[in-house]
N, C-alpha and C positions, 0 to 999 in steps of 0.2 A: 405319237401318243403323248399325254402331256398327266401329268400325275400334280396333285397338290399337296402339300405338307403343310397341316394345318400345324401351329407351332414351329416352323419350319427354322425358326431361328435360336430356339432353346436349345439345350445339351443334347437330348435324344433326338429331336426335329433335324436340328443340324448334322448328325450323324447321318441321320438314314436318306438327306439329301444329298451326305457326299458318297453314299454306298449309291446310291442312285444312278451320280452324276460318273462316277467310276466305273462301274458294273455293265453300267446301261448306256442306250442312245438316248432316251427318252428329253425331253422340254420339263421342266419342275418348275412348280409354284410354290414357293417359299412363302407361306402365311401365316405374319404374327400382329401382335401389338405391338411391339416395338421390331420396325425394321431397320436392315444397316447397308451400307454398298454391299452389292454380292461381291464385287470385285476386290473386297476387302476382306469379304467373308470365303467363298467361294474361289480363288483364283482365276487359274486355266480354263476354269469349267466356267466362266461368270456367264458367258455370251446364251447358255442356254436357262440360264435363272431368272424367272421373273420374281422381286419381290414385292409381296401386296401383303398394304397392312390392313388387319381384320379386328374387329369387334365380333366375340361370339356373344352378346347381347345383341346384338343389330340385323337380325336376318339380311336383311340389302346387304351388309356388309359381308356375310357369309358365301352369300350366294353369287356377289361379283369375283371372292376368292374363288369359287368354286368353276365357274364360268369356263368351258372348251374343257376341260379337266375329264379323263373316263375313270380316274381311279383316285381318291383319295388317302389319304394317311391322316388320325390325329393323334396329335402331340399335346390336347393343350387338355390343360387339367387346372381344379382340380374334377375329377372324370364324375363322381356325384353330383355335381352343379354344373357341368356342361354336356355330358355325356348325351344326353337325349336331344338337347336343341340339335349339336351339332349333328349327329347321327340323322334326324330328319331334314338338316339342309343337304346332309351330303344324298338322298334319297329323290328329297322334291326337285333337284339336278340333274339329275338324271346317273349320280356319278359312282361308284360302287365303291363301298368300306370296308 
């Protein structure tokens, strides 16, 4: 299974992919606006991070984040101004939030 963190690189994004990455076996999609090496970011765990940088203005952009993903996570805020795009790309994906 493969999960996406939309904000995946912020303070909370980044937490709940290394609860993730710990916790679990799962593949993780780390998605922001600004990405960085996982391997810098991430460690031991880098080989199962993919990072994709995302525009939540850009649906293509959302939607290639969102891409093989069955579960989503978002992180990115502020949640009055993005809260609805993104909740309907994570939907027209087929991916659950």
């Amino acid at each position: 299974m493969k999960i996406c963190v939309l904000g995946g690189f912020g303070v909370i994004g980044r937490a709940i992919v290394e609860q993730l990455l710990t916790q679990t076996d799962v593949a993780v999609v780390a998605a922001d606006r600004h990405i960085q090496p996982v391997t810098d970011v991430f460690g031991d765990h880098a080989a199962r991070v993919q990072a994709v940088e995302v525009d939540v203005d850009r649906p293509a952009s959302l939607a290639a984040a969102l891409a093989d993903c069955r579960l989503a996570v978002s992180c990115i805020g502020p949640f009055y101004r993005h809260g609805v795009a993104v909740a309907r790309a994570i939907l027209e994906n087929g991916c659950h939030g």
